[in-house]
C-alpha positions as CSV (number, residue, x, y, z in Angstrom):
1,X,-68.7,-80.3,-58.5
2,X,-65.4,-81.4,-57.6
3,X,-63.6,-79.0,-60.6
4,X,-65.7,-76.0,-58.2
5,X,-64.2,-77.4,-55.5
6,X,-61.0,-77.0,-56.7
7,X,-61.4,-74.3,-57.8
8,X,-62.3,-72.3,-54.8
9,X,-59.7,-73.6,-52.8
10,X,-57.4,-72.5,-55.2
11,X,-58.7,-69.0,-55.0
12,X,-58.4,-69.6,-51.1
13,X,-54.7,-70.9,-51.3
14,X,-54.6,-67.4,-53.4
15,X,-56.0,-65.5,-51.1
16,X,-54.3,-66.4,-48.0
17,X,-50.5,-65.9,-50.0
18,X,-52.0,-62.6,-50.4
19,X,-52.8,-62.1,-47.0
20,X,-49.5,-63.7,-46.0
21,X,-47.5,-61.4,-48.2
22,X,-49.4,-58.1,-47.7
23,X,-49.0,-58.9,-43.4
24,X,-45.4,-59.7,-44.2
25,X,-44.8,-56.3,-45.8
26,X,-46.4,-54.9,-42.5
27,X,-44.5,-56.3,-40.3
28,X,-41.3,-55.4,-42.8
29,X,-42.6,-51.6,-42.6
30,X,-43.1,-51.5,-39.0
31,X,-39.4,-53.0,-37.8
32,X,-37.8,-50.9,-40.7
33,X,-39.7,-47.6,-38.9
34,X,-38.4,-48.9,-35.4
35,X,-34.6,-48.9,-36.5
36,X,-35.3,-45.5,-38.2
37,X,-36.3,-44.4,-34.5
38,X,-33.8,-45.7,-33.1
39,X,-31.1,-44.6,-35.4
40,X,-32.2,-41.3,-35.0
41,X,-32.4,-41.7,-31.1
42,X,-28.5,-42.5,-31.4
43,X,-28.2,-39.4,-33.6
44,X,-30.0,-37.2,-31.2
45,X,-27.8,-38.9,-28.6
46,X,-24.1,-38.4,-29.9
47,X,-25.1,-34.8,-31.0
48,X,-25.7,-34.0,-28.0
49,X,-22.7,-35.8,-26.4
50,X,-20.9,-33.7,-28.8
51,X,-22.3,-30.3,-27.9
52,X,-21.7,-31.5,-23.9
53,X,-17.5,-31.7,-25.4
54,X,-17.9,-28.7,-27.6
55,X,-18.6,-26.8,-24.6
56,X,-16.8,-28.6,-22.3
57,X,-13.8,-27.7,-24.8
58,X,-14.7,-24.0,-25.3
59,X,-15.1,-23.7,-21.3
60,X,-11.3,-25.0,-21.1
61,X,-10.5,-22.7,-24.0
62,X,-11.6,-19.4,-22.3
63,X,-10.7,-20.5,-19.1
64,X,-6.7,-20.7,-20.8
65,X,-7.4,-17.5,-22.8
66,X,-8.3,-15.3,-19.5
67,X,-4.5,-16.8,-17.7
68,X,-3.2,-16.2,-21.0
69,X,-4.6,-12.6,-20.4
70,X,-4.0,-12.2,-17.0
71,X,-0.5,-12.6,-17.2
72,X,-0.1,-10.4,-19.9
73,X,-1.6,-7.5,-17.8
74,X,0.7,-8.6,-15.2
75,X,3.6,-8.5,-17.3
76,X,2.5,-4.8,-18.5
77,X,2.3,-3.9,-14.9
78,X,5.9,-4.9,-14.5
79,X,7.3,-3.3,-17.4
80,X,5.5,-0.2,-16.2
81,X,7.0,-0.3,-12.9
82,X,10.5,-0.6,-14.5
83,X,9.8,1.8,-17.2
84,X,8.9,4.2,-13.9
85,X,12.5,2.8,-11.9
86,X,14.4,3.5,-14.8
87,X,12.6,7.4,-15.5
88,X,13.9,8.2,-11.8
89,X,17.2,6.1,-12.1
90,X,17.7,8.7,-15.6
91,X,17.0,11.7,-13.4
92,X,19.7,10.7,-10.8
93,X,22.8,9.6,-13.4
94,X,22.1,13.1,-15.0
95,X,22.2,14.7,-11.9
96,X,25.3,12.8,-11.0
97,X,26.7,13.3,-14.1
98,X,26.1,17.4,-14.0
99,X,28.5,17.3,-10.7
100,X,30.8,15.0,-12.2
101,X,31.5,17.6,-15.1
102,X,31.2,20.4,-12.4
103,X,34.3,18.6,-10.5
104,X,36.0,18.2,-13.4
105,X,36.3,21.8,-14.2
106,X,36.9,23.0,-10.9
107,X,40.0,20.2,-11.0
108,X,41.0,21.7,-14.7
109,X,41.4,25.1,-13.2
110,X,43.0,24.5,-10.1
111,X,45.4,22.9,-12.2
112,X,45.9,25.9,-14.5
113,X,46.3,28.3,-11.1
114,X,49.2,25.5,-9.8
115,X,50.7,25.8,-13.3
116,X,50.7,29.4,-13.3
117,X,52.0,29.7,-10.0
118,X,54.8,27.3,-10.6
119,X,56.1,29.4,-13.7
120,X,56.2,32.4,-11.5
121,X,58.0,30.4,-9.0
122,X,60.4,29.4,-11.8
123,X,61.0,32.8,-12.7
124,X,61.4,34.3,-9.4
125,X,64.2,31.4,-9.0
126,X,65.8,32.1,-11.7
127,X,66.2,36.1,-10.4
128,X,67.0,34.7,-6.9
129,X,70.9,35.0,-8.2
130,X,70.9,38.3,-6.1
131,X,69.3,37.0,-3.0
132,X,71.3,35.3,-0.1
133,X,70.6,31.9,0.8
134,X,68.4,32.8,3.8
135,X,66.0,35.0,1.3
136,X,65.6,32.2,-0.7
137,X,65.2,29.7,2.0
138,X,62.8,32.1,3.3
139,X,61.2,33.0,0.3
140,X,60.8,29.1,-0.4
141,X,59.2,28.4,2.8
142,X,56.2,31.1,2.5
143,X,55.3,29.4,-1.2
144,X,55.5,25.4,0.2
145,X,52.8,27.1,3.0
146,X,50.9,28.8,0.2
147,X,50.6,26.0,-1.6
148,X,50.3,23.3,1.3
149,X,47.9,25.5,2.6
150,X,45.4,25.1,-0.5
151,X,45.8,21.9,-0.1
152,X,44.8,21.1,3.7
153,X,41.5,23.2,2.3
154,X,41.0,20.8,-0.3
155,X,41.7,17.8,1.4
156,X,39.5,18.5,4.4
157,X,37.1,19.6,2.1
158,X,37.0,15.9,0.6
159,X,37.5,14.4,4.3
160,X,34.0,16.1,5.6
161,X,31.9,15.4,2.3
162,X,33.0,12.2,2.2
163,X,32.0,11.6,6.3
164,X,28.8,13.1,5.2
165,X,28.2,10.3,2.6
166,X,29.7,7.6,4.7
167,X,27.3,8.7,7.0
168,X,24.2,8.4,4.9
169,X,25.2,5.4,3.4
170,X,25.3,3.3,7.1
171,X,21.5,5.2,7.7
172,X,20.3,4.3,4.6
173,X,21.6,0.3,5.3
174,X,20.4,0.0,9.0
175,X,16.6,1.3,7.7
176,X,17.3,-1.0,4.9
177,X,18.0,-4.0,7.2
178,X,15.2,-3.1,9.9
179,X,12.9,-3.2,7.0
180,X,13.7,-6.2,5.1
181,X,13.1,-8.3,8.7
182,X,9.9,-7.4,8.6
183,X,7.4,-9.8,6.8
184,X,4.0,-8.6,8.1
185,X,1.3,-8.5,6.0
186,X,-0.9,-5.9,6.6
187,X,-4.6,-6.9,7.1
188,X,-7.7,-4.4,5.2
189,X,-11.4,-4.0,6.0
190,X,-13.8,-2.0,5.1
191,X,-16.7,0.5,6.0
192,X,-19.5,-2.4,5.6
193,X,-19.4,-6.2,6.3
194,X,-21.1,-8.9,4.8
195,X,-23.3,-11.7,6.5
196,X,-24.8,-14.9,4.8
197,X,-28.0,-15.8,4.8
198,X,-29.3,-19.3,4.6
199,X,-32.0,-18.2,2.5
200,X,-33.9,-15.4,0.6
201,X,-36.8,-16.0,2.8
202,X,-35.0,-15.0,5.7
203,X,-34.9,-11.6,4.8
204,X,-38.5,-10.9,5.3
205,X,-38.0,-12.2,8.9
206,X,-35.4,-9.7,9.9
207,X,-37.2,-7.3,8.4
208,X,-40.6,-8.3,10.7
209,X,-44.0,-7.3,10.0
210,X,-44.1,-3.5,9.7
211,X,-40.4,-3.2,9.6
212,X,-40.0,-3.5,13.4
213,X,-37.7,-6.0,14.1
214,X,-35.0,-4.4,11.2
215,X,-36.0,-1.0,13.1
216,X,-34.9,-2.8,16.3
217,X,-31.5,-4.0,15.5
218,X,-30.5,-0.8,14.2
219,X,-31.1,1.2,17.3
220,X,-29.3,-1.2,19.4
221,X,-26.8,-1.7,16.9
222,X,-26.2,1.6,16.0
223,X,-25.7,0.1,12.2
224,X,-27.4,0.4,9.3
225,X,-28.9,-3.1,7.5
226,X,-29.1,-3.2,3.6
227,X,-31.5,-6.0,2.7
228,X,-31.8,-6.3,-1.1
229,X,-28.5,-5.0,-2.2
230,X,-27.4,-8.7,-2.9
231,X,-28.8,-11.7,-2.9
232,X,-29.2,-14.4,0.0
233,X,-26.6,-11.8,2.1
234,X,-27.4,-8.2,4.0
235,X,-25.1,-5.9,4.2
236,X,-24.5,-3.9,7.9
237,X,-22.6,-0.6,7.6
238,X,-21.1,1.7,10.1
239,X,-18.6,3.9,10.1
240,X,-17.4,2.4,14.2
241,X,-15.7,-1.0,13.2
242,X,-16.6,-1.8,16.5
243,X,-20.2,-1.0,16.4
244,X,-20.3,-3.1,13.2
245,X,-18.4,-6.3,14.8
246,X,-20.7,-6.6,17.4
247,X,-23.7,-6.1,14.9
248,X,-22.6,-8.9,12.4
249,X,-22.2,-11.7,15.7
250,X,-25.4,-10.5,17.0
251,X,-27.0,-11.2,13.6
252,X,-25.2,-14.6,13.0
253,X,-26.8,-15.4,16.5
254,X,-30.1,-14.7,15.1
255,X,-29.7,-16.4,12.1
256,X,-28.6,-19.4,13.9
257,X,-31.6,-19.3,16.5
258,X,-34.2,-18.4,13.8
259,X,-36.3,-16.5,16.8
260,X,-36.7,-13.1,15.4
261,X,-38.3,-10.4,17.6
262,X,-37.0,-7.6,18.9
263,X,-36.3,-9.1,22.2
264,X,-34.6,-12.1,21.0
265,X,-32.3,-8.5,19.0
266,X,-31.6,-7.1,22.7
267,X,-30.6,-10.5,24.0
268,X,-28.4,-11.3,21.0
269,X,-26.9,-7.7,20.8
270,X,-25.7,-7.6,24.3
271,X,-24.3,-11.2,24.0
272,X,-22.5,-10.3,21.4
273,X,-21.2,-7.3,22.8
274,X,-19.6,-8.6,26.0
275,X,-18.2,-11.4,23.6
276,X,-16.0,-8.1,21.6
277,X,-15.3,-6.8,24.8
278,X,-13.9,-10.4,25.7
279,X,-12.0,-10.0,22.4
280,X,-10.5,-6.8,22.6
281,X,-9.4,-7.3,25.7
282,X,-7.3,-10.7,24.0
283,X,-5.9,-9.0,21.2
284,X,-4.7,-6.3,23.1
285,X,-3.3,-8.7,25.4
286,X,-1.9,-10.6,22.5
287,X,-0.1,-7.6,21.4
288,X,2.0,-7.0,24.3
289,X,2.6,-10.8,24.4
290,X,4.1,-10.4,20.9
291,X,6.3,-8.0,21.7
292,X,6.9,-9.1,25.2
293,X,6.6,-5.9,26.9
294,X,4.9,-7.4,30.2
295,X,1.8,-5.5,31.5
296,X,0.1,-2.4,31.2
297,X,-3.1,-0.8,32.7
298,X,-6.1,-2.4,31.6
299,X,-7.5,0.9,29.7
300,X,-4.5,1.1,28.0
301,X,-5.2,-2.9,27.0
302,X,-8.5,-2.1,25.5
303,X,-7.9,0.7,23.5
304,X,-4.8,-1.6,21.9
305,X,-7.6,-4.5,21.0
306,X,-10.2,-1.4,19.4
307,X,-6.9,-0.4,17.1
308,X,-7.4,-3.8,15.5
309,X,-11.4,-2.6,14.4
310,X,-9.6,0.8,13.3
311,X,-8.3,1.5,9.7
312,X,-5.9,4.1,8.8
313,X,-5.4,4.6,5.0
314,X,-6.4,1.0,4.2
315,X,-4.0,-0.6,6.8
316,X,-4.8,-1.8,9.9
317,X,-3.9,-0.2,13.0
318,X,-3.4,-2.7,15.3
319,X,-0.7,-4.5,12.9
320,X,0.5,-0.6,11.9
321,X,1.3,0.0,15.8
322,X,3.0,-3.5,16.4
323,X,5.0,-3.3,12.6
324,X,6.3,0.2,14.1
325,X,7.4,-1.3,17.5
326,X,8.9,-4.3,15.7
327,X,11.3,-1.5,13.6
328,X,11.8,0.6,16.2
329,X,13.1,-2.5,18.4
330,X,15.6,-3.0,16.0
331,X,16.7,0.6,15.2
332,X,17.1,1.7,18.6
333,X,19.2,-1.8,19.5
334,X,21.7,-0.6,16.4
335,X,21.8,2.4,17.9
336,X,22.8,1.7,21.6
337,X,19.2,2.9,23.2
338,X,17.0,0.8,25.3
339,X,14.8,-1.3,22.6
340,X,12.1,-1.6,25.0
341,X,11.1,2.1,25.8
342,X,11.5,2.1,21.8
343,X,8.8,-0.6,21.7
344,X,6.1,0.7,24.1
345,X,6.3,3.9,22.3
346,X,6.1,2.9,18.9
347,X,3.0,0.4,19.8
348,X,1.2,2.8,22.0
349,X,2.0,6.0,19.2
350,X,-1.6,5.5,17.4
351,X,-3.4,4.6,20.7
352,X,-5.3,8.1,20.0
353,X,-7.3,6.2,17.1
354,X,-9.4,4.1,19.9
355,X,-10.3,7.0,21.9
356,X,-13.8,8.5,22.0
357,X,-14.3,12.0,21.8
358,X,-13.1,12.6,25.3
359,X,-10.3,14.4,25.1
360,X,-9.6,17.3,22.7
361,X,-6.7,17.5,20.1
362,X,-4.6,15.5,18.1
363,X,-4.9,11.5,18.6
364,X,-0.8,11.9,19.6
365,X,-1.6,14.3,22.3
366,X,-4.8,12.3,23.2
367,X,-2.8,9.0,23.7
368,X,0.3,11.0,25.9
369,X,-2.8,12.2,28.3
370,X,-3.5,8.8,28.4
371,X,-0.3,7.6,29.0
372,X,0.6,9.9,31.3
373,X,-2.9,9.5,33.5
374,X,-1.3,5.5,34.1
375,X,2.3,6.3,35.3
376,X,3.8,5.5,31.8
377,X,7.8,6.2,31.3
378,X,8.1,9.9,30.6
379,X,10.2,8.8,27.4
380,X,6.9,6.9,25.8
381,X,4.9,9.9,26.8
382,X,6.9,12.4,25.5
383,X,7.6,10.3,21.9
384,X,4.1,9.6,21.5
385,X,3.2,13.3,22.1
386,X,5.8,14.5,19.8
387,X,5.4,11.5,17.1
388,X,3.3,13.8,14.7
389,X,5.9,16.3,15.1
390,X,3.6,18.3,17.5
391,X,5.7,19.1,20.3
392,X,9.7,19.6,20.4
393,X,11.5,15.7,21.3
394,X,13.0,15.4,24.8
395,X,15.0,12.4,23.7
396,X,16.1,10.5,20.8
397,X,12.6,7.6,21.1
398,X,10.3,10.2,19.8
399,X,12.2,10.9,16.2
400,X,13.1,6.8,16.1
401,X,8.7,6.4,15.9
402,X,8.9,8.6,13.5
403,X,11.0,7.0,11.2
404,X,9.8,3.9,12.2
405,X,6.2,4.8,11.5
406,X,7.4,6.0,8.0
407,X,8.9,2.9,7.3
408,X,5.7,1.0,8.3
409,X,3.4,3.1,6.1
410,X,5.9,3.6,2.9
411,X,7.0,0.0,2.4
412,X,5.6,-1.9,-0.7
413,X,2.1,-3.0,-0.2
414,X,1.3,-1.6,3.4
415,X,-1.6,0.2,2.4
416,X,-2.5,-1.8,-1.3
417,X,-2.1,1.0,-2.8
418,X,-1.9,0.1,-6.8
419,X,0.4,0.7,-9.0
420,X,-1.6,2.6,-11.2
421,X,-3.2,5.1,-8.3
422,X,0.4,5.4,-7.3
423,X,1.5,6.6,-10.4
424,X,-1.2,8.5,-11.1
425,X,-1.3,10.5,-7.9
426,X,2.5,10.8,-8.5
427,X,2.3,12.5,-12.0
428,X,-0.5,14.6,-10.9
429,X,1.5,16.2,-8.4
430,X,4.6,16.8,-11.1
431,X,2.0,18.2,-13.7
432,X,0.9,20.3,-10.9
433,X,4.0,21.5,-10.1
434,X,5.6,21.8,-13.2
435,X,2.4,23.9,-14.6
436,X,3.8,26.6,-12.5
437,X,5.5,29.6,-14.4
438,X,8.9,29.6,-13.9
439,X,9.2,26.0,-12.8
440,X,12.0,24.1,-14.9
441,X,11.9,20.6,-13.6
442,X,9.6,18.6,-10.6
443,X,10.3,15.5,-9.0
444,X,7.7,13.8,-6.8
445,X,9.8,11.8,-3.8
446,X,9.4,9.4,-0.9
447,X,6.3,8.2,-2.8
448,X,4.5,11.3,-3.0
449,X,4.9,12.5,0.2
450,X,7.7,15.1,-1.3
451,X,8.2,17.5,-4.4
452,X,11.3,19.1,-5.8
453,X,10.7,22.0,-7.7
454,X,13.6,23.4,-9.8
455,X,13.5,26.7,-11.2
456,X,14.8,28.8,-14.0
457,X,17.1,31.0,-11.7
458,X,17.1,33.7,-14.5
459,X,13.4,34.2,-13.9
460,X,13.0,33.6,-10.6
461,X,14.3,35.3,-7.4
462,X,15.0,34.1,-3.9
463,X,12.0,35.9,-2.8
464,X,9.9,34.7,-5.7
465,X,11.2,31.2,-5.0
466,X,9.8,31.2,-1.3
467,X,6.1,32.5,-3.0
468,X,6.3,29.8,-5.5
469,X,6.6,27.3,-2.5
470,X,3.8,28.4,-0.9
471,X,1.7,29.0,-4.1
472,X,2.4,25.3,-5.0
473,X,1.5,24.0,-0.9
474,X,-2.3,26.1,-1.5
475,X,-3.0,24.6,-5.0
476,X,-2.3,21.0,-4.0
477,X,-4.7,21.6,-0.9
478,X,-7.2,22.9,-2.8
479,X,-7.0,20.6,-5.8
480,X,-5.3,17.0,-5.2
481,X,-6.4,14.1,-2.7
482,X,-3.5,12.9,-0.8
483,X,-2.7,11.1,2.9
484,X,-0.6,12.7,5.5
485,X,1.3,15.4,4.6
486,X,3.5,17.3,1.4
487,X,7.1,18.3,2.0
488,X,7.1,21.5,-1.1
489,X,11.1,22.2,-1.6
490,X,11.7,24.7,-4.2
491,X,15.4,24.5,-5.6
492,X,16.8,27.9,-7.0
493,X,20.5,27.3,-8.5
494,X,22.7,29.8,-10.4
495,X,26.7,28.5,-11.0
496,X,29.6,30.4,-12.5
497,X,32.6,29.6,-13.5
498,X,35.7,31.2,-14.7
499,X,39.7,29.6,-16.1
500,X,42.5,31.4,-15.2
501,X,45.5,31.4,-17.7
């Protein structure tokens, strides 16, 4: 009995090491699993720590590799322009060069003729044993006047060409000067503006139920609203900047009030048109503050504040008219006239722009009748008037606008035109000319606004020369986009030369 005994709890003692061991190896299993999930938790972790970098990295990367390739398309931009300077700076030396070697042999064969002349001279001393002494006195006198004679030519010659280039060169520095003291930078707008929205949602509200409130705003506005061109924005469009202002504060007032029925539209439209009136009125204002030209009628006021809601050629025409007056200023105070007169015709020379269809012609005639309805100085009428070359110029303010107004709208970056249009607009017009038959050389000037057609004076006559202008004025009308206007000079040249020996 007691060996069973023993025996039994011997098996038990058995048993439960079993049970021991077989729970230990659980528990073993289960904390080895939990560090397996959590080593792979860490894994998961510092991969994706790493990606995060990796991108972070390649981000940077691309970020560096578009400046990297933005300055090497503006460095090709500025080898292009200098590859274009130095094409026209070619063109000139060889020009220059051409009349350097025509001087020279004019200078080589006037100095055969003096040699020639002084070997006759010689030998008519050496016969003069004949002649009395007043023959040859007399004789010597009438060659010193031959010869001093050529000379006066000559020299007076020189004396007017070279007055002629002095005078260039003192225009070309006093436009030079006027120019570089002006700093403006013209301001550019488009055909459409752009208005937030605070959300996509809201465009279902201006649009209304059945379209009506949209319908609404446009026929007060006189605009036209784009609602899913872009997202969380609409886009109004007119071609009257003015029209369009008042449109875009009269929505911003809606979107602000979030009431939107068509007479909340009328309330807000005619809100926000007394507030443009309130602000052309200022800027006009502000413009003759600026140049501190006093007062002027109100009418005349206004339509200065609509020329900053006009654009001309992608400039604007507000800062266009008070640019010109700024230059005009100046040139007429080098040139001993009255800076003032220059200034209220140069600013008042667009005025036409802002006028309506009321009155019938150019804008240049419309803004004289204008100025000449309220009592304006007969000068600023007249300059205006005659600032498109229109009329003939009763003094010397109406060709200073002009030049001035050249100087406004050709200077580097008035109207953002790129380099590449420019140069493409400019070679057009060379191929253009140069496709011509006949034509030997073309050279677009005054950036674009002038060609110089040289042609093979074998080929062509005077009278063919003066149908080859013409022929080139109707094919760049009918074939080329270009502002203003195209100056077409044909250049017809035939030289001889001879040596006396």
């Amino acid at each position: 009995m007691i060996i069973a005994d023993n025996i039994w709890m011997g098996i038990a003692g058995v048993g439960g090491f079993l049970l021991g061991l077989v729970f230990y190896r659980i528990l073993a299993s289960n904390s080895l699993k939990r560090k397996q999930l959590h080593a792979e938790l860490e894994a998961k972790k510092i991969a994706n720590q790493a990606e995060i970098e990796a991108s972070r990295v390649m981000e940077k990367a691309m970020l560096e590799i578009r400046i990297a390739e933005e300055k090497v398309r503006s460095a090709e931009q500025r080898l292009t322009e200098r590859e274009t300077c130095l094409g026209s700076s070619k063109a000139e030396i060889d020009i220059r060069i051409s009349a350097v070697e025509a001087q020279e042999r004019e200078l080589q064969s006037l100095k055969t003729t003096l040699e020639s002349e002084r070997d006759a001279l010689k030998e008519k001393l050496m016969g003069a044993s004949s002649l009395s002494p007043e023959e040859i006195r007399c004789e010597l006198l009438a060659q010193v006047e031959r010869e001093s004679a050529k000379e006066l030519k000559h020299l007076r010659h020189e004396l007017s060409e070279k007055s002629e280039i002095q005078l260039q060169d003192d225009a070309r520095h006093l436009l030079l000067s006027a120019m570089q003291r002006i700093t403006t930078t013209p301001s550019t707008q488009t055909t459409a503006t752009i208005v937030d929205l605070p959300s996509e949602d809201m465009k279902g509200r201006i649009i209304g139920r059945e379209g009506r409130n949209i319908r609404s705003f446009e026929a007060v506005t006189g605009t036209t609203l784009m609602i899913d061109e872009t997202p969380d924005s609409v886009l109004i469009s007119a071609f009257d900047p003015v029209k369009r202002e008042i449109a875009k504060l009269a929505l911003e007032e809606l979107l602000k009030d979030g009431r939107i029925h068509p007479s909340t539209i009328e309330a807000s439209v005619e809100k926000a048109r007394t507030q443009v009136q309130l602000n052309v009125k200022s800027l006009g204002e502000q413009a003759l503050h600026r140049l501190k030209l006093g007062s002027a009628h109100p009418e005349i006021v206004e339509l200065l504040g609509k020329l900053h809601f006009r654009l001309s050629l992608n400039q604007n025409s507000l800062e266009h008219s008070l640019e010109v007056a700024f230059i005009a200023s100046m040139l007429a105070s080098e040139l001993g006239l009255d800076p003032v007169i220059a200034k209220r015709a140069a600013l008042f020379h667009d005025l036409g722009k802002a006028i309506d269809h009321e009155f019938e012609g150019s804008h240049a005639a419309a803004a004289a009748r204008v100025l000449e309805r309220y009592n304006e100085d007969p000068r600023v009428v007249n300059a205006v008037a005659a600032s498109h070359e229109e009329i003939p110029a009763s003094s010397p303010y109406a060709p200073l606008v002009v030049i001035a107004d050249r100087i406004s709208a050709m200077r580097p970056g008035a109207r953002s035109d790129s380099v590449d249009s420019y140069v493409q607009r400019v070679k057009a017009l060379e191929t253009l000319a140069a496709g011509f038959d006949g034509v030997k050389e073309a050279f677009a000037l005054q950036a674009g606004r002038e060609i110089r057609v040289i042609v093979e004076p074998d080929r062509i006559s005077d009278q063919d020369a003066r149908e080859l202008a013409r022929s080139i004025s109707r094919e760049i009308e009918n074939t080329l986009n270009y502002p203003s206007a195209i100056k077409i000079t044909v250049i017809r040249e035939k030289r001889f030369s001879e040596v006396a020996k």
